[in-house]
Each structure stands twice: as structure tokens, then as C-alpha cells.
C-alpha positions in Angstrom: -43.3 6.5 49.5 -41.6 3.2 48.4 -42.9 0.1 49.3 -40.0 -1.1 50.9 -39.6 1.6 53.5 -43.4 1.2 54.6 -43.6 -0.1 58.2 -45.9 -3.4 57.6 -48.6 -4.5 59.5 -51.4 -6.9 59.5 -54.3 -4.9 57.8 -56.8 -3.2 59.7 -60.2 -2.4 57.8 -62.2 0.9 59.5 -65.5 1.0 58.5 -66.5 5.0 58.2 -70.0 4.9 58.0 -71.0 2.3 55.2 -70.3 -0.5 52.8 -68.9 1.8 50.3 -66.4 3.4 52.9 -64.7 0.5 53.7 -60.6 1.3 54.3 -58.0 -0.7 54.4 -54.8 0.6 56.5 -51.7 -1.8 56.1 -49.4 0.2 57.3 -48.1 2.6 59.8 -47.8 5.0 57.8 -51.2 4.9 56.7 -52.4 4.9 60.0 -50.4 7.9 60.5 -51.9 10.0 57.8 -55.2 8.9 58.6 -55.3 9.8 62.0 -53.6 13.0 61.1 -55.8 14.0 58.1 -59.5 12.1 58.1 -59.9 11.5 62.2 -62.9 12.0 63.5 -61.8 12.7 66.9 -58.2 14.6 67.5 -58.5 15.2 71.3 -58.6 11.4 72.8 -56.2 9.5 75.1 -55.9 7.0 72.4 -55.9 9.5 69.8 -52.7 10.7 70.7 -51.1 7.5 71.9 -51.6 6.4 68.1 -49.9 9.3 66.3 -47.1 9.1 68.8 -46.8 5.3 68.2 -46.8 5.9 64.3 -44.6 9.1 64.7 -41.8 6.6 67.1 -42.1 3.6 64.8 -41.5 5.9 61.5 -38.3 7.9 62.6 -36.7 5.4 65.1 -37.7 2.1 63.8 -39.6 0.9 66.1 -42.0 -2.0 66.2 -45.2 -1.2 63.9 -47.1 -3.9 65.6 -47.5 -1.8 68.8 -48.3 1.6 66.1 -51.2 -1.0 64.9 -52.6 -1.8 68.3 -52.6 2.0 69.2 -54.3 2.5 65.9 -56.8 0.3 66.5 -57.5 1.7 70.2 -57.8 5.1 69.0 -60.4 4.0 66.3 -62.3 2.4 68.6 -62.1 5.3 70.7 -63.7 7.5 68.0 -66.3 4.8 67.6 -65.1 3.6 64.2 -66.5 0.0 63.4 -62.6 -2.2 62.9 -62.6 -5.4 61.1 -59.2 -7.3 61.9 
């Protein structure tokens, strides 16, 4: 995908177990496809608050700051450690 047609956000950096595993999502469409593909936990309230905030923001423009607060809900729901 282009960068230009990425919905921006400020990054959020989930910590998945050590150092090394650091990953930084920046935007919501890599908070989409991580919480579609690598999430540890598919089956939470926040869990599917977050892909339908990603899904909403990507196909009717909406705002990606709330996508990136549901993110960050549902990986703190999964017990992921977040840097902000």
C-alpha cells in the first residue's frame, strides 16, 4: 500500500515478549493486520472493538485516532506490554 493512502497515527510500540520483539504500528492499517494475523487473543470485547475501528476508519474515512485508541485497548486486553 502507498504511503499516502495509510491512515496515520501516532506510533504505538507492542512489546511481544522481549527486547528483540519490539513492534512499531504507525498506522491503522497496521493495526489492522496485526490484530487480524499475529493476535494473541481474537475473542475480547476490545478485540473486536479494534478491528471494527480499523475496518470503519479504512473504508469510510474515519478518524484513525479513535482506530489507535481501540488498538491500544485491545492490546492491553490481551496483556501485551504498549509503549506510547
Amino acid at each position: 500500500m502507498k504511503r499516502d493512502t495509510l491512515h496515520i497515527f501516532n506510533p504505538v510500540i507492542l512489546n511481544l515478549g522481549d527486547a528483540i520483539t519490539d513492534q512499531t504500528i504507525t498506522s491503522v492499517e497496521e493495526a489492522a493486520e496485526q490484530l487480524l494475523t499475529n493476535w494473541s487473543i481474537d475473542d475480547g470485547e476490545y478485540y473486536y472493538e479494534a478491528v471494527k475501528a480499523c475496518l470503519d476508519c479504512i473504508t469510510s474515512d474515519g478518524d484513525p485516532d479513535l482506530a489507535r485508541m481501540a488498538f491500544v485497548q485491545a492490546a492491553e486486553e490481551a496483556g501485551m506490554s504498549i509503549k506510547r
